[in-house]
C-alpha positions in Angstrom: 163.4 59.8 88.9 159.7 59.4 88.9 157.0 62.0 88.8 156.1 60.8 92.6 159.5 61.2 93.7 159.7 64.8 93.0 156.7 65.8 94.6 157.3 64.4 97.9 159.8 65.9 100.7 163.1 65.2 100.8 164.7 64.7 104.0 167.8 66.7 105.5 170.8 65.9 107.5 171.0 67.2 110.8 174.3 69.0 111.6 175.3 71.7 114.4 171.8 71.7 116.0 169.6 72.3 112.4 168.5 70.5 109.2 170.9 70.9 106.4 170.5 70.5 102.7 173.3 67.8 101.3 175.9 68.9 98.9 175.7 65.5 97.0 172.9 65.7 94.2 171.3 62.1 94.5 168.8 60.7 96.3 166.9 57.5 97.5 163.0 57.2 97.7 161.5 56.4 101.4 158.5 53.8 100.8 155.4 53.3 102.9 156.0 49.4 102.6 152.4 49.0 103.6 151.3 50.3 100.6 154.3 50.4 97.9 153.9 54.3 97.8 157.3 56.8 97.9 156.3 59.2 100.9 159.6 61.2 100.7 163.5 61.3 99.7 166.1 60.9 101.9 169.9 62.3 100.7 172.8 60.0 99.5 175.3 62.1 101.4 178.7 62.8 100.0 182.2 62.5 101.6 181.8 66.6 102.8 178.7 65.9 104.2 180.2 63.5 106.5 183.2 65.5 107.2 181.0 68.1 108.1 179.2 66.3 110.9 182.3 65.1 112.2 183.5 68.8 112.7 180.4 69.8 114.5 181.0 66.9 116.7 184.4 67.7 117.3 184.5 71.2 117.9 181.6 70.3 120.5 183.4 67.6 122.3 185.4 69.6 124.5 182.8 72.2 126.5 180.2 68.6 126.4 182.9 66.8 128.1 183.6 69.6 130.7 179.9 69.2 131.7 179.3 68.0 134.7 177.9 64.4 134.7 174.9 65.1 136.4 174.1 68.2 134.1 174.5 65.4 131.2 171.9 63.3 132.8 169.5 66.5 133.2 169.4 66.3 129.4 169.0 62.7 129.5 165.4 62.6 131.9 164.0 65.6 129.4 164.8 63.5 126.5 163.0 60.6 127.8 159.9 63.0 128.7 159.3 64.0 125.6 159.4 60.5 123.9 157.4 59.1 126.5 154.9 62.2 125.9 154.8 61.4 121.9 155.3 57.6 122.0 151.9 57.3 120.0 153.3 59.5 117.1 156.8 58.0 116.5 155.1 54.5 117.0 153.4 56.1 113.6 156.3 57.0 112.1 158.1 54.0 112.6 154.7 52.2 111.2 154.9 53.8 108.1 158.6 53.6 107.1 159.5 50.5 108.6 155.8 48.0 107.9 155.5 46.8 111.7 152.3 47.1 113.6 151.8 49.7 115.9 152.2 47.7 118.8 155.5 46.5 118.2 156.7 50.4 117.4 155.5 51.1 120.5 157.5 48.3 122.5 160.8 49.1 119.8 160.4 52.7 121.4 159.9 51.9 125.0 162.7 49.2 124.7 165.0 52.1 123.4 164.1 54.8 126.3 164.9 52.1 128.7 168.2 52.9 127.4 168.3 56.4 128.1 166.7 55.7 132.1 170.1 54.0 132.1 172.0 56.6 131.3 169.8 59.1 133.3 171.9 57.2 136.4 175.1 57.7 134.6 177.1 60.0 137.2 176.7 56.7 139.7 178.7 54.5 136.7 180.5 56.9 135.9 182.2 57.1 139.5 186.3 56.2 139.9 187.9 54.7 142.9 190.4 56.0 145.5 192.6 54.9 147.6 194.6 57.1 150.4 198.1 56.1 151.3 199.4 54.1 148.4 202.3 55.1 149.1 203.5 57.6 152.2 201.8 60.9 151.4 200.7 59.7 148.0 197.3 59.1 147.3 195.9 56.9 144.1 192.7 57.2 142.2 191.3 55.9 138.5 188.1 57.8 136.6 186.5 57.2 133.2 186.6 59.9 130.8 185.0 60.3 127.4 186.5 59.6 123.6 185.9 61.9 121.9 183.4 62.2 118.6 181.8 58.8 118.7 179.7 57.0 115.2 176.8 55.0 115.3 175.6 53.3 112.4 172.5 51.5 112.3 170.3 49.1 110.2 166.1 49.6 109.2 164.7 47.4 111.3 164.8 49.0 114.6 164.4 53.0 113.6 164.2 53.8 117.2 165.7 51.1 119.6 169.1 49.8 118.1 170.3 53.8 117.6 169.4 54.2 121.7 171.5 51.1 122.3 174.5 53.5 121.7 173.9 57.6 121.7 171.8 57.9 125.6 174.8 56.5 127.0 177.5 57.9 124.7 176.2 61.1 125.0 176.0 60.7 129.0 179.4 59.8 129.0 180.7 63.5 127.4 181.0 61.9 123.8 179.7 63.8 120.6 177.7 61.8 118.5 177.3 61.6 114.4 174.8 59.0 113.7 174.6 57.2 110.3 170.6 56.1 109.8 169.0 54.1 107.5 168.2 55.5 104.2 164.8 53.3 104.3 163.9 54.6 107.9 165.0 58.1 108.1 162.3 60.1 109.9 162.9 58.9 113.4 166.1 59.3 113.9 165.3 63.6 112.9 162.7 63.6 115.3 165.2 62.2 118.2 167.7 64.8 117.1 165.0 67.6 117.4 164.0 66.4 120.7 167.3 66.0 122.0 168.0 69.7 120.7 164.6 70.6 122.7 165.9 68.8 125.8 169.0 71.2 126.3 171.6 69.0 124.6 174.0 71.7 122.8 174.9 72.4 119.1 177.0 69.9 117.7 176.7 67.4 120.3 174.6 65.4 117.9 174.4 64.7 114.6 172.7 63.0 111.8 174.5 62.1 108.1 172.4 59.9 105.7 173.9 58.1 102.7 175.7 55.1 101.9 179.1 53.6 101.8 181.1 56.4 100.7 179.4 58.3 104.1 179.7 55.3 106.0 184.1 54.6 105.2 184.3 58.4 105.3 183.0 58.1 109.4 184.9 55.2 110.0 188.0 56.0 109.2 188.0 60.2 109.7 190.8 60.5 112.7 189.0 62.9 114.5 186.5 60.0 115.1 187.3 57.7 118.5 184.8 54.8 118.0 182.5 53.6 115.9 179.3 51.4 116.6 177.8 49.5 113.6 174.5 47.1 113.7 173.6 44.8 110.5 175.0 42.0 108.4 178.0 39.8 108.7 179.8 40.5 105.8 179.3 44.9 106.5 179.9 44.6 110.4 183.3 42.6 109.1 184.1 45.3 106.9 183.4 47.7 109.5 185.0 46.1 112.1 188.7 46.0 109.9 188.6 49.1 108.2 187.8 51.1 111.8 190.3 49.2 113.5 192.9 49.1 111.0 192.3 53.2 111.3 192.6 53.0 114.7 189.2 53.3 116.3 187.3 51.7 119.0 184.7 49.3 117.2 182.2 47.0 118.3 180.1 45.8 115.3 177.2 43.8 115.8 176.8 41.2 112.3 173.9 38.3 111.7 172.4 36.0 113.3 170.3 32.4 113.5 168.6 31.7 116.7 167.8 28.3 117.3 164.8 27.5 119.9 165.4 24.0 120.8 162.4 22.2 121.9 162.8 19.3 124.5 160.1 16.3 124.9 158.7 17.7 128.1 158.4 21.0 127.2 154.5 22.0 127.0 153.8 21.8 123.0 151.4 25.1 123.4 153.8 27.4 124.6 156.1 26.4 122.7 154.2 27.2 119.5 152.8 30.7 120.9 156.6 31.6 121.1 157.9 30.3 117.6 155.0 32.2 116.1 156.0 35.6 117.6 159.3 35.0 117.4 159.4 33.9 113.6 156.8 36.2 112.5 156.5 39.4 114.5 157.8 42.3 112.5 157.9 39.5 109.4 161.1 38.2 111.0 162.7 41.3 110.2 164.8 41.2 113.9 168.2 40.1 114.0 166.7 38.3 117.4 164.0 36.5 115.4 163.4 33.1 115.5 164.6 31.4 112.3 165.4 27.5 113.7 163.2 25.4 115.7 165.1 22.0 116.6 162.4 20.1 117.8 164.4 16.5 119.8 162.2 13.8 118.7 160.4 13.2 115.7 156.9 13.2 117.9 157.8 16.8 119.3 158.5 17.5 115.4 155.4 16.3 114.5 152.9 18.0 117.0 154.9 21.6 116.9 154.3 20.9 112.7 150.6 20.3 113.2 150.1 23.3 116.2 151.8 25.9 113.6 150.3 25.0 110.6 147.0 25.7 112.1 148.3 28.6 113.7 150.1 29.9 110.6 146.6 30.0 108.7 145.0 31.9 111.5 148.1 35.0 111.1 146.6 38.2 110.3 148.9 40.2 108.1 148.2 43.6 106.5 149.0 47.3 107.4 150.1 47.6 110.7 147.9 50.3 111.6 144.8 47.9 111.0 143.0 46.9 114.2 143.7 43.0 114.9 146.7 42.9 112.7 149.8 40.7 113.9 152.3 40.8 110.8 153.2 43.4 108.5 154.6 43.9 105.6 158.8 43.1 104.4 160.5 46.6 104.4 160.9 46.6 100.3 159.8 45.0 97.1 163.3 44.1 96.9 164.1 42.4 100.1 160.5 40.4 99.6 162.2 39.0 96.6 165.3 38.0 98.3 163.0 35.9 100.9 161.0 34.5 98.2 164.2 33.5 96.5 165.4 31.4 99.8 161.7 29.6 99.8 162.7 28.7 96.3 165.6 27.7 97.3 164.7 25.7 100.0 162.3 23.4 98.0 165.0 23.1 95.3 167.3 21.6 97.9 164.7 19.1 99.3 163.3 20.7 102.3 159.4 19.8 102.6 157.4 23.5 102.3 154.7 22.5 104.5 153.6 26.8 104.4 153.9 28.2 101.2 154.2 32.1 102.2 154.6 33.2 98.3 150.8 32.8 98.4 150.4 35.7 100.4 151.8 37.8 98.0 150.2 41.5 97.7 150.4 44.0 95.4 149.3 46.8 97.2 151.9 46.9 99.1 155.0 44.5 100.1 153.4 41.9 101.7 154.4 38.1 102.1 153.0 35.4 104.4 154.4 32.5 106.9 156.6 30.2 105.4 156.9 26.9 107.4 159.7 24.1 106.0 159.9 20.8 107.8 163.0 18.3 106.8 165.7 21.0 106.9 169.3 19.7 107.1 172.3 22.1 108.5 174.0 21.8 104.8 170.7 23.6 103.0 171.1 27.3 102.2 167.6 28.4 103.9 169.6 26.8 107.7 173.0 28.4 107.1 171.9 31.8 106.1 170.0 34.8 107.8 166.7 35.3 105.7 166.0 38.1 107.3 162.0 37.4 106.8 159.0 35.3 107.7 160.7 31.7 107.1 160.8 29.2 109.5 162.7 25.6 109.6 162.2 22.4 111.4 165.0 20.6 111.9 164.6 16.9 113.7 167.3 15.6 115.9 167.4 12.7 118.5 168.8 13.7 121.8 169.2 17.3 123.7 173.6 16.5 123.0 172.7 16.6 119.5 170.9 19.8 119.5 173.4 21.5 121.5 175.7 20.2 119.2 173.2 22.0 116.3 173.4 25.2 117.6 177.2 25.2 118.7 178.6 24.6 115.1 176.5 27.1 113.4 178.8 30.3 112.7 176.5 32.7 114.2 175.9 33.0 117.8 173.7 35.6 118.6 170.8 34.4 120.3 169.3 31.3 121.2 166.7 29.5 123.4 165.7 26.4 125.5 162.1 25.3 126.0 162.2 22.8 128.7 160.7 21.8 132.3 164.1 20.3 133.3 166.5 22.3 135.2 169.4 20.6 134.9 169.2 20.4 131.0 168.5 24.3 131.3 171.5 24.9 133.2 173.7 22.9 131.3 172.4 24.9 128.1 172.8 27.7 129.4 176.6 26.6 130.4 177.6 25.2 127.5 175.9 27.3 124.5 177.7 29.3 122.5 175.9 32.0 121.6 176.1 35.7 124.0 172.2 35.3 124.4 169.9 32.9 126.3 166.5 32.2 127.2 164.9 29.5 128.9 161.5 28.9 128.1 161.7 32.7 126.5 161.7 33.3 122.9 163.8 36.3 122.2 166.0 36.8 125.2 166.6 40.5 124.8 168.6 41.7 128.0 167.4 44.5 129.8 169.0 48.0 129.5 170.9 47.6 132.5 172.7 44.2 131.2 174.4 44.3 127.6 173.3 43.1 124.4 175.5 41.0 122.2 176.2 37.6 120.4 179.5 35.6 119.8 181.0 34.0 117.0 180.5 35.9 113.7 177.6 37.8 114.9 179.7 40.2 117.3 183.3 41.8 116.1 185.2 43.4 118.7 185.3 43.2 122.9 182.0 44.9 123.9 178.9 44.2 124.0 176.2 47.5 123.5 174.4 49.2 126.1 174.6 48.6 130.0 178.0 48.5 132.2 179.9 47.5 128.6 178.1 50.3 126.8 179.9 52.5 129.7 183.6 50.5 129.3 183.4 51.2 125.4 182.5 54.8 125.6 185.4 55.7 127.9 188.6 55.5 128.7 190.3 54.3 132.1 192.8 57.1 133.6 194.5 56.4 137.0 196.0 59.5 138.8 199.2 59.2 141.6 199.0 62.2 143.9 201.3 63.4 146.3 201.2 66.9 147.8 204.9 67.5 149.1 205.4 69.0 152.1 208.0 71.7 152.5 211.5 71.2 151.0 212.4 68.9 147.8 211.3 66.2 147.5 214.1 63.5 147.2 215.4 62.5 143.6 214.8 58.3 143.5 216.3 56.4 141.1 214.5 53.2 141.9 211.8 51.6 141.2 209.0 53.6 144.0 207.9 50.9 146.1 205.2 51.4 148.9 206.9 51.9 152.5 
C-alpha cells in the first residue's frame, strides 16, 4: 500500500439506511484516470458483508411490499428531483472516477432518471385484470406482486445509468435492493443511496456492498435473494447466469458485445462518418453499445469512409473531460489501456492495415490513448471477434448488403447493431432479419428509450428478459391469479369433477 493510498478516504458500504465500515481488511485504490492519481479507497467486501446487506434487505421486504404502489412512486418523483437538482455535481463525480467528459455524465445521468419517470407511473403497470362471472358466482382476477430481495450488479462504465436500468423499477415494484458497484466507480452509486434515503425510501430498502467475487457468488447464490441482475462481460454474465440459476434465482445477465454499423452505397458518406466517430470514440469506446465494426459494402464506400475518418480522427480532441472543447477522455485504468494497446498490437501482427496508430497518443499524466483506425480486417482476426472495450475501430469490405447481413448474423454477439441507408426496403429487411436485440437505422447507438427494454441476443444476453421498461416490470414480479367466489347461504356442494364454467 502506498503512502497516497493511506491518506485518502476510503469508501463505505451502505447498509440499513447508513455508511458502514467493512469487516474484510483489504482494499482497492479509486483513480482519477484523467490524471493517474488515487483519490480514495473503496472496500473489498467479505462474505459477512454481503450477508449483511442481504438481511437488511430482507427484513425490509415485507412492510416495502405492503406499501401502497402509489406511495412507492411518491419516493420515486422525489428521487428524481433531487438528481435532476444536482445533475451538474454527479456529472463531476462520474468525470472524475470514470475519465468521460462532462457532457456525456450528464446524458449517462439523464438517460438513467428516465428510468426512474418510468417507474414514477408504476401503479398504472402494475395493474391486474378481472373478470366477473367466470364461473356462476365466481369471479377471476391476476396481479403482479414483488420477489422479494432483488441484486444488481454492475460494470464501470456507466456509474449512474446501467444501476437505474434495474433499482427505480425494482424498487417500485415492492422489491428490496442490494446493489454490487464497481470498485473503480464507487462514489455515485453512495450518493444515489443517500438521496434515495432523503427521498423517504425506508431503512433497508436499499443497499450498497462493494468487493469482488467472493461478494458477488455470496449475492448470487444467498436464498434469501429472488433475482439477480448482472451487466459486463461474456464470460462473468455466463458465470452469473449458471451459478444464480443453478441456485434458483431469477437472472437476466447482460454479457459483451460488437456492434456492426453497416454502411450501404447510398448512404450519405458525411453522416455516416459523424456517427462512427461518436460511436467509436465517445467515452473512448468504453460502452458496451459502442461502435467497434464499420462494414462499409463496396470497396469505394471503404475508401471514402477511410479518407473522411482519418481526417476526422486527427482533428479528435482528447484530454480531461472537464476541459472546455474536449470530446474523448481518458481509458478507465493504466491497466485496461494496456489491454487495448495489446489488441492494436495484435491486429498489425495478424495483417490488418493500422491506418491510425492510437499508441501515439499515449499520456503519462494520466491514462490517455488516441483513435485507432484498422482498414483490411477479416472476421478470423482477434481485434473483429473480440470486445476491445476502447477506442479501436475496424473496416471490414464486403460486396453486397446479403453479405453484410451475413457479417453481422454469424458473429456470437448480438447486442446492438446499425443500418445506414436511404433505402427502405433494405432497412426493413435489416431490421427483419438481423440478429441482434438492438437496431438503428441511420442511428448509431440505438439505445431504446426507458419505456421500451434494453437488451441483445446471442451471447450478449443470458436469460428471458430484457432490462428496464414493461420486461423490467415482468422480471421484478411475479404473476398470481385469484378465483373468488362468495357463497351464498348454505354449503356449498362438494364436486368431484373437473369445475367447468356453466
Amino acid at each position: 500500500m502506498s503512502s497516497t493510498a493511506i491518506a485518502v478516504d476510503t469508501v463505505g458500504h451502505w447498509i440499513d439506511g447508513r455508511v458502514v465500515d467493512s469487516d474484510a481488511p483489504d482494499a482497492t485504490d479509486v483513480y482519477c484516470p484523467a490524471n493517474g492519481e488515487v483519490t480514495k479507497r473503496v472496500p473489498v467486501g467479505s462474505r459477512a458483508d454481503a450477508e449483511a446487506a442481504v438481511t437488511a434487505a430482507a427484513r425490509a421486504f415485507d412492510a416495502w411490499a405492503a406499501t401502497p404502489a402509489h406511495v412507492r412512486a411518491r419516493v420515486m418523483f422525489t428521487f428524481r428531483e433531487k438528481m435532476l437538482a444536482d445533475i451538474d455535481r454527479l456529472a463531476a463525480i462520474i468525470c472524475d472516477e470514470h475519465g468521460k467528459v462532462l457532457d456525456d455524465a450528464k446524458g449517462e445521468l439523464q438517460r438513467g432518471i428516465e428510468v426512474v419517470e418510468f417507474a414514477c407511473g408504476i401503479p398504472e403497470l402494475l395493474k391486474g385484470e378481472f373478470t366477473e362471472n367466470v364461473g356462476s358466482g365466481v369471479d377471476g382476477m391476476s396481479l403482479r406482486k414483488p420477489l422479494g430481495p432483488v441484486v444488481g450488479v454492475v460494470p464501470f462504465n456507466f456509474p449512474a445509468m446501467v444501476p437505474m436500468w434495474m433499482f427505480p423499477v425494482a424498487l417500485a415494484c415492492g422489491n428490496t435492493f442490494v446493489l454490487k458497484p464497481s470498485e473503480k466507480v464507487p462514489t455515485l452509486a453512495m450518493e444515489m443511496a443517500a438521496m434515495l434515503t432523503e427521498s423517504g425510501l425506508p431503512d433497508g430498502v436499499f443497499n450498497i456492498v462493494h468487493g469482488g467475487r467472493e461478494v458477488v457468488d455470496t449475492l448470487i447464490t444467498d436464498p434469501r435473494v429472488e433475482a439477480v441482475s448482472f451487466v459486463g462481460s461474456t464470460p462473468v454474465a455466463e458465470h452469473v447466469y449458471r451459478t444464480g440459476t443453478e441456485a434458483g434465482k431469477r437472472v437476466q445477465a447482460l454479457g459483451g458485445a460488437k456492434n456492426h454499423l453497416v454502411v450501404m452505397p447510398d448512404a450519405d458518406v458525411e453522416n455516416a462518418v459523424n456517427a462512427l466517430m461518436g460511436s467509436a470514440f465517445g467515452s473512448a469506446g468504453e460502452r458496451c453499445m459502442a461502435i467497434s465494426v464499420v462494414v462499409a459494402v463496396g470497396d469505394e464506400v471503404a475508401r471514402a469512409i477511410r479518407e473522411r475518418l482519418v481526417e476526422r480522427i486527427a482533428e479528435l480532441r482528447v484530454g480531461p473531460g472537464t476541459e472546455p472543447g474536449v470530446e474523448m477522455g481518458p481509458l478507465i485504468t493504466r491497466e485496461h489501456r494496456e489491454r487495448v494497446m495489446s489488441y492494436v498490437a495484435a491486429g498489425e501482427n495478424e495483417g490488418a492495415e493500422l491506418v491510425v496508430d492510437g499508441r501515439n497518443g499515449v499520456r503519462e499524466d494520466g491514462f490517455f490513448l488516441g483513435a485507432s483506425l484498422f482498414d483490411h480486417v477479416t472476421p478470423q482476426m482477434k481485434i473483429y471477434r473480440e470486445e476491445i472495450f476502447g477506442p479501436v475501430l475496424a473496416i471490414v469490405r464486403v460486396n453486397s448488403f446479403d453479405e453484410a447481413l451475413q457479417l453481422v448474423n454469424d458473429h456470437e454477439f448480438g447486442n446492438g447493431t446499425a443500418l445506414f441507408t436511404a433505402d427502405g426496403r433494405a432497412a426493413r429487411t435489416f431490421i427483419s432479419q438481423v440478429r441482434a436485440g438492438m437496431v438503428g437505422i441511420n442511428v448509431p447507438i440505438p439505445v431504446p428509450m426507458a419505456f421500451h427494454s434494453f437488451g441483445g441476443w446471442k451471447r450478449s444476453l443470458f436469460g428471458d428478459h430484457h432490462v428496464h421498461g414493461r420486461e423490467g416490470v415482468r422480471f421484478y414480479t411475479r404473476y398470481k391469479t385469484a378465483t373468488i367466489r362468495w357463497p351464498e347461504a348454505g354449503a356449498a356442494p362438494t364436486e368431484f369433477a373437473m369445475p367447468t364454467a356453466k
